[in-house]
N, C-alpha and C positions, 0 to 999 in steps of 0.2 A: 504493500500500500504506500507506502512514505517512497518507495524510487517512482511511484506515479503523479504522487504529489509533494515531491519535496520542499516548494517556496514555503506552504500549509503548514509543514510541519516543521519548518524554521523557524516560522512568526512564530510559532505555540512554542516553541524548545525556548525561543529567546525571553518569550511572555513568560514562559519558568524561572529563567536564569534571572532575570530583570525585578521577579517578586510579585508580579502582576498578579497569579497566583500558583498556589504550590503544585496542583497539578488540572488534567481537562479528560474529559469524555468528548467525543469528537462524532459525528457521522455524514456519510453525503448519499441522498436518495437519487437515482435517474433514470425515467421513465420505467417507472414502479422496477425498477433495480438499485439495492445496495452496492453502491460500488468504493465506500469508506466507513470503516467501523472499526475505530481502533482509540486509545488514552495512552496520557502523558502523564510523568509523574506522580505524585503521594498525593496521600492527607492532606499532608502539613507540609511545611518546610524541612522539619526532622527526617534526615534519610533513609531512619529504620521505621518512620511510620509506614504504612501500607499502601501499599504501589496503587496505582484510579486502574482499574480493570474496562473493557466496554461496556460491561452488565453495570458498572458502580450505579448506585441511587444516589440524586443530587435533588436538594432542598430546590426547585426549580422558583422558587420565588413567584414574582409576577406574570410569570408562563401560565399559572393557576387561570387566570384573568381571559385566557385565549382557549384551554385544552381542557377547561371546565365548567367557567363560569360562562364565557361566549357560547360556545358546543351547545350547550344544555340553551340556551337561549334561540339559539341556532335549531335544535331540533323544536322547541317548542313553536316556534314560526312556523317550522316545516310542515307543523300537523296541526295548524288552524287553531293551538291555543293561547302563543300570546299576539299580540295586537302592538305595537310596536309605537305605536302612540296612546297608549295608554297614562293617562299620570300616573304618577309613582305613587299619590296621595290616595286611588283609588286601593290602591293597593296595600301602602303601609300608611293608614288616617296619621301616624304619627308624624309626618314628613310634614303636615300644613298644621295640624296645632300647633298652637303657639308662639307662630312665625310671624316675621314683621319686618317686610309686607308681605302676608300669607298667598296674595295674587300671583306673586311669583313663584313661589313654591306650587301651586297649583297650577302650572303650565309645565315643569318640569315631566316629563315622559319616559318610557324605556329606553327609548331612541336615543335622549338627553345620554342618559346614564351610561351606556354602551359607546358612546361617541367622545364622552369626556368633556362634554358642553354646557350641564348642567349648570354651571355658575357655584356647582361647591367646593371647595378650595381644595388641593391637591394634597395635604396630610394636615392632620391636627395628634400631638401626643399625647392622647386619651388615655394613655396608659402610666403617666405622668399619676394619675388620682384613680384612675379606673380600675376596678378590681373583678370583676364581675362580665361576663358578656351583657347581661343588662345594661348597663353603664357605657359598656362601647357601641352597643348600638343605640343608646338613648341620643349619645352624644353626637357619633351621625346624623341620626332625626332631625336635632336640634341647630346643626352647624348653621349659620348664615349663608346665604346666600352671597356670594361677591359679584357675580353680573348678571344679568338680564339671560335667561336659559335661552340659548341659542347664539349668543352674542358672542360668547367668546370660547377657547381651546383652554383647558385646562388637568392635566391628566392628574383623575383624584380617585387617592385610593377609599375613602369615603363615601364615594359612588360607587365604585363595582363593591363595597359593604351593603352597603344599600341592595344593587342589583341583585347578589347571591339572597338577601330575604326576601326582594319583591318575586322572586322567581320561587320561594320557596311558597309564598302564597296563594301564587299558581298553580303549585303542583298540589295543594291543599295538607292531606298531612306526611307526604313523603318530603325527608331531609335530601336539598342538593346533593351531599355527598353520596346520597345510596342510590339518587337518579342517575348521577354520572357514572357511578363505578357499575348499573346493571344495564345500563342503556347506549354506556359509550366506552367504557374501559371495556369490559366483558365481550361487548361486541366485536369488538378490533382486535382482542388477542394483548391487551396491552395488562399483561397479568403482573407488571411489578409494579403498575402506577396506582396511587392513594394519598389519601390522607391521612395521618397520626401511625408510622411505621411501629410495630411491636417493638419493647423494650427488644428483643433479643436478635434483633435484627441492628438494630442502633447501632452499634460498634462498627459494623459495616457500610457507612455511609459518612462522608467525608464530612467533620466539623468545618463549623460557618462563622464560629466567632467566640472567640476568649468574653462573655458577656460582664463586663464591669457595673452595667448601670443600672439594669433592671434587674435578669435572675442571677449576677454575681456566680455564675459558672459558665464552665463549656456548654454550644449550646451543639449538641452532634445528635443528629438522628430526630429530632425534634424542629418544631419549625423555627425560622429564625425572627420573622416579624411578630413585634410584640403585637400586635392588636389580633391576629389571627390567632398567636401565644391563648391570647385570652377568651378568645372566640373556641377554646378546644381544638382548638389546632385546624380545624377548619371552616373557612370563611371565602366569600365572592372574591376578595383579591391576591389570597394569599394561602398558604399551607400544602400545595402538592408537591409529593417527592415522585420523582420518575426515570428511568436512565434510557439513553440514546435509542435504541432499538423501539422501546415504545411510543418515544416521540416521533421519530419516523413513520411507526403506523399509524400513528393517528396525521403526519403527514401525507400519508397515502392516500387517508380515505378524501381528504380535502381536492387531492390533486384528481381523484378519480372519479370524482363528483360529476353523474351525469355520461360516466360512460357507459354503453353501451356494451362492453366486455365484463361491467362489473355487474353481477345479478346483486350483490351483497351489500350497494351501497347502503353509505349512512347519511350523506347527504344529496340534494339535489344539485343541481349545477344554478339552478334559479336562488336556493337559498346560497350557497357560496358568492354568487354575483349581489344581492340584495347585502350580504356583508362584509363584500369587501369594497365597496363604492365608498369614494371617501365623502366626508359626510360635511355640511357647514357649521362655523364659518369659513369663506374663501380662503386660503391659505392654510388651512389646517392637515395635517397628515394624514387623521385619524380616520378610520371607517369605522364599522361598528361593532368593538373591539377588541380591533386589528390596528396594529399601526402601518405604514405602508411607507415606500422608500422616500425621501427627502433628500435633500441637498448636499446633509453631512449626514445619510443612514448610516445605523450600522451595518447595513446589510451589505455597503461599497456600491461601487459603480458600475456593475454588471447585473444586479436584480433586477427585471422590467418594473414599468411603474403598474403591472398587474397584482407585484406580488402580493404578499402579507405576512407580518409577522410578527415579534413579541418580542422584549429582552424580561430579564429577572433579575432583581437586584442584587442578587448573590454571585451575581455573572454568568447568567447563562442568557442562551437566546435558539431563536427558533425562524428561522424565513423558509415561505415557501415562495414558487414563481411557478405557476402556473404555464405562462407562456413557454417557458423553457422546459417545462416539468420534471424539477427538480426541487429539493429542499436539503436546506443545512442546519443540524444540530450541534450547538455548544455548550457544553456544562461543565462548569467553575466554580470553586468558592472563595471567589476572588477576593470577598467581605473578612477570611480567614488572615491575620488572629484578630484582624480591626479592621473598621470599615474604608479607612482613611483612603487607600488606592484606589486612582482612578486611570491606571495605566489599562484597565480592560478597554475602555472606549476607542484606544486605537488599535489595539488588538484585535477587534472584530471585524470591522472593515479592512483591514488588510489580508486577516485569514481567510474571509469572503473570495477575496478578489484572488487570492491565491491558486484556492478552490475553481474560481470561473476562467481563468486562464488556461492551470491545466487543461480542460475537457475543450 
């Protein structure tokens, strides 16, 4: 693999040497063929911690947001029950109590929420006072409003909280987690992706961060974002752990959407196209979400502007391109032992473009 794609596996060897992070899980799909599946690296930085395997499970962070929380949004379109304009207030009444000016909270919609548009602020640290999932979603409910829903781009993780409940109101009294894992993990064969990995499984999955501020330990095998932390590990924007081969299949069924050779799909080529259209204000990336390539993507400069995809804040990422039908997985724990490094940003888009030369 590495004498096909050697520049790929420069950039990653040197993102080791450089600290960007300690090690990577790596894949490259084309036309529904793996033609890269291979990792780099440990744990940690420590040489005798444990080597990243392909199979390793990586805390995939805000990938959650595209491979569960979008999906399941995604199928529920599919089949006529949600409504994509719906308020969010029909939904969770708590979203317009209490609000001021409650008129705008009452025009916020699904569409707002999945698009990153709603006007509610891109993080608040709820977990600063919060102790309870009550309290973290009280406090979503209640955030303010900062602009006029539809007016402006703002990627909040406060919203896809929000969306993982509105959707679980949907589904009436089935938990997201157990729609996703029998509806869309199960279906695809994606048998190591979940949420909250068993104690005994933990050891085997690469830690994400030396935790000094909230749980004053390693935080390995467990998720690393505290609001999800407190949500039981999982929640609409955060909490899935998954490794390369399964992301792939769930890249599959996206790329295969609509085909004709596939009896098995999971989605339509109508709903793929309704989510990956980028969505307003003008200028904005976002589709409905999906992020989709820009100017300085991560994804480099060979992704069409069909594609779509996702990063995680632990350092992974996820593009698919349709047009070319192909998809690339990356999973890091870049965050490992502190969050401070932000050497992955150029890491990605160079490993991209590595990847797109080659072939």
């Amino acid at each position: 693999m590495e004498q096909r794609f050697p520049e790929a596996y420069s950039v990653l060897s040197e993102a080791i040497a450089a600290k960007a992070f300690p090690g990577c899980a790596f894949g490259l799909l084309s036309a529904g063929q793996v033609l890269l599946l291979d990792a780099l690296g440990h744990f940690t930085y420590d040489a005798e911690s444990p080597a990243v395997t392909p199979a390793t499970l990586y805390d995939i962070a805000s990938l959650t947001k595209v491979v569960a929380t979008t999906a399941a949004a995604m199928l529920l379109y599919q089949r006529g029950i949600l409504d994509l304009e719906t308020p969010v207030g029909e939904l969770l009444p708590g979203f317009v109590i209490g609000r001021d000016p409650a008129q705008h909270a009452r025009l916020v919609t699904l569409r707002h929420l999945l698009a990153h548009s709603s006007g509610l602020p891109g993080y608040h640290p709820f977990f600063h006072t919060a102790t309870t999932p009550y309290a973290v979603l009280r406090g979503c409910l209640e955030l303010p409003l900062l602009t006029e829903p539809g007016s402006h781009t703002e990627y909040s993780d406060p919203g896809f909280i929000l969306l993982g409940k509105a959707l679980e109101a949907i589904l009436g009294s089935t938990h997201l987690p157990t729609f996703v894992h029998h509806e869309i993990f199960v279906s695809l064969g994606m048998e190591f992706t979940g949420f909250c990995p068993p104690p005994r499984i933990r050891p085997q999955i690469p830690p994400t961060e030396e935790d000094e501020l909230f749980r004053q330990r390693r935080i390995q095998g467990e998720v690393q974002d505290e609001h999800a932390y407190l949500l039981k590990g999982a929640a609409g924007h955060a909490g899935l752990f998954s490794n390369v081969a399964d992301l792939l299949r769930f890249s599959n069924a996206i790329l295969e959407a609509g085909s004709a050779s596939n009896s098995a799909q999971l989605f339509t080529r109508e709903t793929i196209e309704t989510f990956s259209e980028r969505q307003p204000p003008p200028g904005s990336s976002r589709a409905l979400g999906w992020d989709t390539p820009s100017d300085d993507s991560s994804s480099g400069k060979y992704f069409s502007i069909e594609s779509i995809g996702h990063l995680g804040y632990s350092g992974c990422s996820l593009w698919i391109d349709p047009e070319a039908q192909l998809a690339v997985v990356l999973l890091t724990n870049r965050t490992w032992p502190h969050r401070e490094s932000q050497l992955i940003r150029s890491v990605r888009p160079a490993f991209h473009d590595a990847l797109r030369k080659a072939l």
